[in-house]
C-alpha positions as CSV (number, residue, x, y, z in Angstrom):
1,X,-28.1,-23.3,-64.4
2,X,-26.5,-26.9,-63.2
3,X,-23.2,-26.0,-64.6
4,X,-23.2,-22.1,-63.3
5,X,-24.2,-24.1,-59.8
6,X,-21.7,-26.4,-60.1
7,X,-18.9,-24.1,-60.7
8,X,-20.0,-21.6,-57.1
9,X,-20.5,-24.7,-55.4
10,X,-16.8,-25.5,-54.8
11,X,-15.8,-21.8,-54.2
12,X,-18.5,-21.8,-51.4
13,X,-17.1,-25.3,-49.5
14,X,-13.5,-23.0,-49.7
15,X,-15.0,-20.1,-48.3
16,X,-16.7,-22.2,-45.1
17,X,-13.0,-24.0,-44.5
18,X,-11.3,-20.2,-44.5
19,X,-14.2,-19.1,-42.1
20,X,-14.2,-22.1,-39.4
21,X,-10.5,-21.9,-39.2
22,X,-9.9,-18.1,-39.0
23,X,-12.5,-18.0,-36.7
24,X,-11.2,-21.2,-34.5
25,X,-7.7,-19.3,-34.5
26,X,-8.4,-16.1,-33.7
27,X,-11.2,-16.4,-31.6
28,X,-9.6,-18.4,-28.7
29,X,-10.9,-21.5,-30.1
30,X,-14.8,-20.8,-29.1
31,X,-15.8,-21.5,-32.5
32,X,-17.8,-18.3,-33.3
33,X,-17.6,-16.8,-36.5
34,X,-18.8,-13.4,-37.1
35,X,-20.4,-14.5,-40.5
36,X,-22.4,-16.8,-38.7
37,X,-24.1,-14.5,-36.3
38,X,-27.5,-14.6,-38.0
39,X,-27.2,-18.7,-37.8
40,X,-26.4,-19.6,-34.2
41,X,-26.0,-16.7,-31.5
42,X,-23.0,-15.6,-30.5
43,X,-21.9,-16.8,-26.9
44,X,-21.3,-14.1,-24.4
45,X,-17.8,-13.0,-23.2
46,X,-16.8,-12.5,-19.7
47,X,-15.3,-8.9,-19.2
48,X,-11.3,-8.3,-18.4
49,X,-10.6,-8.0,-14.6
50,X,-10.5,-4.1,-13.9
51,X,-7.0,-2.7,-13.5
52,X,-5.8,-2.3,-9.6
53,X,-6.6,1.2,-7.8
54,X,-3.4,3.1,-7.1
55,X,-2.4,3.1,-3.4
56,X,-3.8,5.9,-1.2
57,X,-1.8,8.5,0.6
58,X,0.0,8.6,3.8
59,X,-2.1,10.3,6.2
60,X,-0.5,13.1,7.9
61,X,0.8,12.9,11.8
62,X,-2.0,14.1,14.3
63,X,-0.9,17.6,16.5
64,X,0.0,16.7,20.0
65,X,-1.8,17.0,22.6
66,X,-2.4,19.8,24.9
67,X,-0.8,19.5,28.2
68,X,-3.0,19.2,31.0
69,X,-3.8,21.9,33.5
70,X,-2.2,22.3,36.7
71,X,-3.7,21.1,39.7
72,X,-4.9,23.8,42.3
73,X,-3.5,24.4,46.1
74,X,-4.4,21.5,47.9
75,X,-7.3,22.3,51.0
76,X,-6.1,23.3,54.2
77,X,-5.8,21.3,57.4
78,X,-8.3,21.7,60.2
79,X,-6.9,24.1,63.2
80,X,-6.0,21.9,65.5
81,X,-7.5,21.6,69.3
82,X,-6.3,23.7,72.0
83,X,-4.6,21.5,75.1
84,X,-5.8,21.5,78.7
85,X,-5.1,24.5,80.5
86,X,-2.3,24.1,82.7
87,X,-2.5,23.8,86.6
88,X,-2.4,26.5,88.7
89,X,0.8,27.7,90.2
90,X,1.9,27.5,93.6
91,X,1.3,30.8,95.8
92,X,4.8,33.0,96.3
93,X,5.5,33.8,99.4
94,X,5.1,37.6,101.2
């Protein structure tokens, strides 16, 4: 049993050096290792910025506007006032 131990046990020290390193490299150096998962939780990731929204349309040029009415005749003038009646005329003669 000692010697059966004590040929794993330098296998297993390998396998832990291959694991922190591959994890360390291709992790972006936050140290997690999938194989450790059941050990220590794994640490949360923040999710990638969405990708931008394509640009919206043009909108379209508005109709123009109707023209306006015309205006209507314009109101009439009050009649004016009659004058004085004139003077009498001088009598002809017979």
């Amino acid at each position: 049993m000692f010697v059966a131990l004590k040929n794993v046990l330098p296998l297993g020290i390998l396998v832990a050096i291959v694991c922190v390193s591959d994890c360390t490299s291709h992790d972006e150096g936050s140290g997690s290792c999938p194989q450790f998962e059941l050990l220590r939780g794994r640490d949360g990731r923040y999710g990638r910025e969405g990708a931008k929204g394509e640009k919206g349309e043009v909108g379209s040029i508005g109709l123009p506007g109707h023209q306006g009415e015309m205006g209507g005749p314009g109101i009439q003038g009050p009649v004016g006032i009659s004058g004085p009646r004139g003077a009498v005329g001088e009598r002809g003669e017979r």
